[in-house]
C-alpha positions as CSV (number, residue, x, y, z in Angstrom):
1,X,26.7,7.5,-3.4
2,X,29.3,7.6,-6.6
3,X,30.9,5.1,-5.1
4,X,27.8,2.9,-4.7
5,X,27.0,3.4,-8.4
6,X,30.1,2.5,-9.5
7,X,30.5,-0.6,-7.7
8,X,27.4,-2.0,-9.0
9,X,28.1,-1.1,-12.3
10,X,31.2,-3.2,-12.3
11,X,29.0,-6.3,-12.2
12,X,27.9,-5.1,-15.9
13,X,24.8,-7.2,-17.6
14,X,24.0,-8.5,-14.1
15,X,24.0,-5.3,-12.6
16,X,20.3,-4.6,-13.4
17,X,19.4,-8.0,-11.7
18,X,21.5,-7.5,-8.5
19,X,19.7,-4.3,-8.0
20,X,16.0,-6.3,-8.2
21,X,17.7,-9.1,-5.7
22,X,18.7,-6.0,-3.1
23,X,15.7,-4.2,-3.4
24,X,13.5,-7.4,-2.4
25,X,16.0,-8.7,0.2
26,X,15.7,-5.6,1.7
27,X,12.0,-6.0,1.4
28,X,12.3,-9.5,3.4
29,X,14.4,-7.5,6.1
30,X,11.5,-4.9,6.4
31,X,8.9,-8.1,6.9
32,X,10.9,-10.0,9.5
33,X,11.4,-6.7,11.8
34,X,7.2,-6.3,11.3
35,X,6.5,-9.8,12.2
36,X,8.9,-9.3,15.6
37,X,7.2,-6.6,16.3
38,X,3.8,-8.2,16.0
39,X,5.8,-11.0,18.1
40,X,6.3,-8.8,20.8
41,X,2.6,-6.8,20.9
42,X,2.4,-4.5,18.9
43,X,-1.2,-4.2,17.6
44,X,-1.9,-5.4,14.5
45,X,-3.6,-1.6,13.8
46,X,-0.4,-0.1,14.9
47,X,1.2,-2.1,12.7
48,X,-0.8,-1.8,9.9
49,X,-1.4,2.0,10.2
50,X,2.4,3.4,11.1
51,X,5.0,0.7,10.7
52,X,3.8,-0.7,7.6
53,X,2.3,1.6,5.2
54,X,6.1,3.1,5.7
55,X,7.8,-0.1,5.0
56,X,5.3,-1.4,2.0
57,X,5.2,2.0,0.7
58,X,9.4,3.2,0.8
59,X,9.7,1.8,-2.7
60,X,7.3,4.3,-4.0
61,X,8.6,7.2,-1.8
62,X,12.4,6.7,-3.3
63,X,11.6,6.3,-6.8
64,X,9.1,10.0,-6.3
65,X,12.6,11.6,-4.7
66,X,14.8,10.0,-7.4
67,X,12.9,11.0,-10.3
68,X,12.7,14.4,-8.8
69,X,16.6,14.3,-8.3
70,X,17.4,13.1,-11.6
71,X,14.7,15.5,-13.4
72,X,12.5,12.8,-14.6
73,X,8.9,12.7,-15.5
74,X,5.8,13.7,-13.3
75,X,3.7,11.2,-15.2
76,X,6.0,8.6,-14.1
77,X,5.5,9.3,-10.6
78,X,1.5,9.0,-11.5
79,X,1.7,6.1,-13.0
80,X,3.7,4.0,-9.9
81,X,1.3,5.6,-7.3
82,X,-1.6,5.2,-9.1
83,X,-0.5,1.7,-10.2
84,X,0.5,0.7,-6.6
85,X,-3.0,2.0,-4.6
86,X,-5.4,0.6,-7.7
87,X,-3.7,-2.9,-7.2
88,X,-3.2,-2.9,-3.2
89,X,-7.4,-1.9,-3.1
90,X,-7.9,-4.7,-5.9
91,X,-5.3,-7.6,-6.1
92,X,-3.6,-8.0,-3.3
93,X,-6.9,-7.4,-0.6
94,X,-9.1,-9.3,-3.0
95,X,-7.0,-12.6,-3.8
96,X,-6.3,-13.3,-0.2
97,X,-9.4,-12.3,0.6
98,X,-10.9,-14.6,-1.9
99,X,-8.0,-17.6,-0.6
100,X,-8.4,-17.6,3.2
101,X,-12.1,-15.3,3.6
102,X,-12.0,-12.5,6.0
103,X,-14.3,-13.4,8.9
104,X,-16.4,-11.1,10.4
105,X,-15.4,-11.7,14.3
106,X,-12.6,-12.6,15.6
107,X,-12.4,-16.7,16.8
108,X,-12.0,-15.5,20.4
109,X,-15.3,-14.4,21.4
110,X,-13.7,-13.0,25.2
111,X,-15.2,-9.1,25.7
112,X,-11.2,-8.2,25.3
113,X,-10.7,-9.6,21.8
114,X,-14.1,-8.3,20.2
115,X,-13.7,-4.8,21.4
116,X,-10.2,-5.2,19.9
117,X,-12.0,-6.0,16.9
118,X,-14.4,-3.5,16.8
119,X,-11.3,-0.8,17.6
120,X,-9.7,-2.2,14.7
121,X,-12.6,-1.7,12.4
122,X,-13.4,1.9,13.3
123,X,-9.4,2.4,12.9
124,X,-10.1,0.3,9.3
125,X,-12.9,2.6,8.3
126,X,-10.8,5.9,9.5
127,X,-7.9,5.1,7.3
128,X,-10.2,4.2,3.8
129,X,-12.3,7.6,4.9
130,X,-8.6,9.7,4.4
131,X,-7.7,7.6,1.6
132,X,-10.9,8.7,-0.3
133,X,-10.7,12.0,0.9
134,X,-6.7,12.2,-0.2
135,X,-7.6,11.2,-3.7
136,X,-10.6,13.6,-3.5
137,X,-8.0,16.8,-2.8
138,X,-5.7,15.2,-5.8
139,X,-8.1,15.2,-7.8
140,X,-9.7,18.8,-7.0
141,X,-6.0,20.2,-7.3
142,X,-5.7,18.8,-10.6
143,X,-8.3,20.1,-12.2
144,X,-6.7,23.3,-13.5
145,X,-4.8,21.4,-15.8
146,X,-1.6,20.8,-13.3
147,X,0.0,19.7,-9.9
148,X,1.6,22.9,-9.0
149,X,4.2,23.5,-6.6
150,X,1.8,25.2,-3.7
151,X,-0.4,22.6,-4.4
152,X,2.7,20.0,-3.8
153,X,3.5,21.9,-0.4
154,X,-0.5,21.7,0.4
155,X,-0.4,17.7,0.0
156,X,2.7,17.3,2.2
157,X,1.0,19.3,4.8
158,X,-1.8,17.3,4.3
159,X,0.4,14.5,5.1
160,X,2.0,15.7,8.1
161,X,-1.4,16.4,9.9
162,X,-2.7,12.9,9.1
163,X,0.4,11.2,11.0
164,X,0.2,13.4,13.7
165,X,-3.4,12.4,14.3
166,X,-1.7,8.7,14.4
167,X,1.0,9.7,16.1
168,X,-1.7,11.1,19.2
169,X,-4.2,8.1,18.7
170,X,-1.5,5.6,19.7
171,X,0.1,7.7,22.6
172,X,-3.6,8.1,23.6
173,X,-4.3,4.2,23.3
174,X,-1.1,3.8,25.4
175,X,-1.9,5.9,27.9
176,X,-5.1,4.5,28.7
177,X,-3.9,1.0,28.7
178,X,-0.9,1.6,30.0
179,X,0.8,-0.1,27.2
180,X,4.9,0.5,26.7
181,X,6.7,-0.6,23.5
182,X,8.9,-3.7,23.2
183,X,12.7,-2.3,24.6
184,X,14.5,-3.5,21.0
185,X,12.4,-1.5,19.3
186,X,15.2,1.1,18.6
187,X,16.8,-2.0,16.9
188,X,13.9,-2.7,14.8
189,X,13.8,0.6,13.6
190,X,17.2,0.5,12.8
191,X,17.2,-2.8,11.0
192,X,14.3,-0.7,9.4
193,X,16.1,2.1,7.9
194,X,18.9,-0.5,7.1
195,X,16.4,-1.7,4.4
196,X,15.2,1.5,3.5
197,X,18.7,2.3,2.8
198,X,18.8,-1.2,0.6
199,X,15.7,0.1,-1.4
200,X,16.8,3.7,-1.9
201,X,19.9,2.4,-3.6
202,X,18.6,-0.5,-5.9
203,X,15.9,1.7,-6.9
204,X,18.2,5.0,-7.8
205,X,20.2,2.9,-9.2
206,X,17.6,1.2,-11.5
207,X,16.2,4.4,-11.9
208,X,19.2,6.0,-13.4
209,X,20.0,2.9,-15.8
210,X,16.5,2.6,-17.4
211,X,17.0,6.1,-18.5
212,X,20.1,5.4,-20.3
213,X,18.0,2.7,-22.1
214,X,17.0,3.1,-25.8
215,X,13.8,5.1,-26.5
216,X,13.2,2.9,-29.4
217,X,13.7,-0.6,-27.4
218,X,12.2,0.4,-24.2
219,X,9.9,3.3,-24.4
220,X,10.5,6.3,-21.7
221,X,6.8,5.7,-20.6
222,X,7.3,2.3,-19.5
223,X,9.3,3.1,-16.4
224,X,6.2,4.5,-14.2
225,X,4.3,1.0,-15.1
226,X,7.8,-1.5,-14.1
227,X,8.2,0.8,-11.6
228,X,5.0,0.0,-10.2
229,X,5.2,-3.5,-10.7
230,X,8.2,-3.2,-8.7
231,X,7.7,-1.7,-5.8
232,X,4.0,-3.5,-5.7
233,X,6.0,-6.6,-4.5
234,X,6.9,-5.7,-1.1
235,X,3.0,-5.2,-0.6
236,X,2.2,-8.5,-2.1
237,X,4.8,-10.1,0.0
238,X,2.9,-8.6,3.3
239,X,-0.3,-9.4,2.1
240,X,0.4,-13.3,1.3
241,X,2.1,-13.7,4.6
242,X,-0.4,-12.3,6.9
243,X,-2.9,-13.5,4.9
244,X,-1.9,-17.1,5.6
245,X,-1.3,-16.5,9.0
246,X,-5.0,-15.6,9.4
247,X,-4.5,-12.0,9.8
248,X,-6.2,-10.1,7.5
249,X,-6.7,-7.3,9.9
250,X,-3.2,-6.5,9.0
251,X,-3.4,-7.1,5.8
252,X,-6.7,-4.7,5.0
253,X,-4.4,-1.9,7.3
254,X,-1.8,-2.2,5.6
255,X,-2.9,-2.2,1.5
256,X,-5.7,1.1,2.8
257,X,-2.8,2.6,4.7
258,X,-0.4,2.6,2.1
259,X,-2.5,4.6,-0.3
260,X,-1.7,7.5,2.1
261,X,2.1,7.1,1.4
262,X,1.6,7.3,-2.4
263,X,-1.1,10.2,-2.2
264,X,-0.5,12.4,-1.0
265,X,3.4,12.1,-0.2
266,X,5.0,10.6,-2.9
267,X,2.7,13.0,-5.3
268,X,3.6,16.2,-2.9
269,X,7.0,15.6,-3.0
270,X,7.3,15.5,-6.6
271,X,5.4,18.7,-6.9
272,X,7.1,20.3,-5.0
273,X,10.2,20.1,-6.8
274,X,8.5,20.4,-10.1
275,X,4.8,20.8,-11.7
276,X,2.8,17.7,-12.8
277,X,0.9,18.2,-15.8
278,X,-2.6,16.5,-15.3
279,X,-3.8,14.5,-17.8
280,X,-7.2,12.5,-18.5
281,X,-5.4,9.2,-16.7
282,X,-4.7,10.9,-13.6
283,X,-8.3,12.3,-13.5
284,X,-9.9,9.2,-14.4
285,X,-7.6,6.5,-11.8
286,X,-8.0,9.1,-9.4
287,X,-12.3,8.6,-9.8
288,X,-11.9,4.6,-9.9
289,X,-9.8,4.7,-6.4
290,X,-12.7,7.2,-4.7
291,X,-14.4,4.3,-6.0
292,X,-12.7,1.6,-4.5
293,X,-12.5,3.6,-1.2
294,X,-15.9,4.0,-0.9
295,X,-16.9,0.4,-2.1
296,X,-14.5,-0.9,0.6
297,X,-15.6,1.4,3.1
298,X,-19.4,0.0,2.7
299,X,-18.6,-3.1,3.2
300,X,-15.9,-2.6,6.3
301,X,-19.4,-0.3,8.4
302,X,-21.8,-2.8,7.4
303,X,-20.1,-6.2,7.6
304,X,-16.8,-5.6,8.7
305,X,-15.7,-7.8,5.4
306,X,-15.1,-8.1,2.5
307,X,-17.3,-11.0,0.6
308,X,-15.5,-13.2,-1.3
309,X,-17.9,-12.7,-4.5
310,X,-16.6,-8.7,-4.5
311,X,-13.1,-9.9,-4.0
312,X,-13.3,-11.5,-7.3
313,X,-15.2,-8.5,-9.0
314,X,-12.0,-6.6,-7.3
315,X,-9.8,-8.7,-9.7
316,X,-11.5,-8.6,-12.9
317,X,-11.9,-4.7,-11.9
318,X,-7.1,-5.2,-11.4
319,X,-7.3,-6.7,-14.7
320,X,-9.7,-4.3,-16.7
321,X,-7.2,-0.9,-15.5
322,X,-4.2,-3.3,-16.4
323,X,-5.7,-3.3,-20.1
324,X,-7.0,0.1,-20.1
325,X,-3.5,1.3,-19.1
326,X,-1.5,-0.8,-21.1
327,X,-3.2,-0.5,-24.5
C-alpha cells in the first residue's frame, strides 16, 4: 500500500486529480459490470437491492474504514453518510423522476410483467420500511449523547441480519422459478472488486492528503461535506443512466438501498473502532431522512410513484439541507 502511495505522490500537484479520475473510472467499471448483468437477467430488484447498493455505496464504506485507520473524525463519517442518503432520497430520485416520470405500470400489461411489478414494489416498500427503521435505531442510540462502541457492534449486526434476509429472499425467488445466475458472473464479481480496489485507493489516498492540508485554507470540517460530494457521484451516475433507459425500478432500488450501506454499516464500523460524539446535526438529519423514508414510502403503497410535483418539492427540500449544512 506504501508503494501505491508513493507512486501517486510522484505525480505531485496532479496527484490529487489523478486520484478523482481513478475513483470515477473505477465507478464506470462498477456500472458496465451492473448493466451486463441486467443484460443477462438479473432482476432489476436483485440488482437494485444486492449488487448495487454495494457498488454505489463502496465509496462511502472506504472513506468510514480509512478515517477509522488513520484516526480521523466521527463527525466526518456523519457528515458523508448523512450527506449521501439525504441527496440519494432527494436529488438524484427526484430529478430523474421529475425528467423521464416514473409510471405507475409497467408498458407490458402480460400477467408475467405486472406481477413482476407488483414484486418489485412490495420489495421497494420493504427496503424504504428498513431504511426508516435503520435511521430510527441511529437515532435512538444516539440519544445519550454518543455512538458507543456496543452500540457500533449492534448496528453491524443489524447489518448482517438484513442481508441475510436478502440473501434467503433471492435463493427463495430462485428456487421457485427455477432461475440460475448468468455462468460469468464470478467474472463480474471480480471485475467488481477490481473497482472496489480502484476506489479504496483513490479515496485513502485523498483521504490521507486532505489531512495534511492547511487548517487555515481548508478547514478540517470540510472533508465529511467533499467527501460526500464525492462519493455521491457514483450514485448520480446510476441514477442518470437507468433513468434514461426507462428504468426507474432500478433507480428507486438502488438510491433506498444504499441508505442501508451508509446506516447502519459505514456508521457501525466507525464505532466500532472509536465513539461518535452525537451532536444536534446528527439528530436532526437523522429526523428529516425518517422523513423522507416515510414520505417515499406513502407514495410507493398508494401509487407505486413518485409524482413529479413531490419530485420537485424533493429538490428544493436537497437545496434547503445544502444551506442549512453549509452556513
Amino acid at each position: 500500500m506504501e508503494m501505491i502511495h508513493e507512486s501517486i505522490s510522484i505525480l505531485g500537484a496532479f496527484a490529487p486529480f489523478a486520484c478523482i479520475a481513478l475513483f470515477l473510472l473505477a465507478s464506470l467499471l462498477v456500472v458496465w459490470r451492473l448493466e451486463v448483468l441486467s443484460g443477462q437477467g438479473v432482476e432489476g430488484t436483485v440488482l437494485g437491492t444486492i449488487f448495487m447498493p454495494f457498488c454505489s455505496g463502496m465509496g462511502n464504506l472506504v472513506f468510514a474504514i480509512v478515517l477509522a485507520r488513520n484516526h480521523g473524525s466521527g463527525d466526518d463519517v456523519l457528515v458523508n453518510c448523512l450527506f449521501n442518503n439525504i441527496t440519494n432520497l432527494t436529488l438524484l430520485i427526484g430529478l430523474p423522476v421529475l425528467i423521464w416520470s416514473m409510471a405507475s405500470i409497467p408498458r407490458k400489461k402480460s400477467q408475467a410483467a405486472l406481477r413482476e411489478h407488483k414484486v418489485g414494489r412490495l420489495s421497494l416498500a420493504l427496503n424504504l420500511v428498513a431504511a426508516l427503521f435503520f435511521s430510527l435505531f441511529v437515532w435512538l442510540l444516539a440519544i445519550d449523547g454518543t455512538l458507543s462502541r456496543m452500540d457500533g457492534f449492534v448496528l453491524l449486526a443489524l447489518f448482517v441480519f438484513w442481508q441475510c434476509f436478502h440473501v434467503y429472499d433471492v435463493k427463495k425467488t430462485n428456487l421457485l422459478t427455477k432461475k440460475r445466475y448468468p455462468a460469468t458472473l464470478v467474472f463480474d464479481v471480480v471485475l467488481l472488486l477490481a473497482g472496489a480496489f480502484g476506489v479504496f485507493i483513490s479515496t485513502d489516498w485523498l483521504v490521507q492528503w486532505f489531512q495534511t492540508l492547511d487548517s487555515k485554507l481548508v478547514p478540517a470540517h470540510v472533508l465529511g461535506w467533499a467527501s460526500g460530494v464525492l462519493m455521491v457521484l457514483p450514485n448520480a451516475l446510476l441514477a442518470f443512466y437507468y433513468g434514461a433507459k426507462d428504468r426507474m425500478d432500478v433507480v428507486y432500488t438502488s438510491q433506498s438501498g444504499d441508505a442501508h450501506i451508509c446506516i447502519p454499516l459505514c456508521i457501525g464500523i466507525f464505532a466500532a473502532f472509536r465513539a461518535i460524539p452525537s451532536s444536534a446535526f446528527l439528530q436532526q438529519s437523522l429526523l428529516i431522512l425518517m422523513g423522507l423514508c416515510a414520505v417515499h414510502l406513502v407514495f410507493v403503497v398508494l401509487l407505486g410513484r413518485l409524482p413529479r410535483i413531490f419530485a420537485a418539492l424533493f429538490l428544493a427540500a436537497f437545496g434547503y439541507f445544502l444551506w442549512a449544512g453549509l452556513r
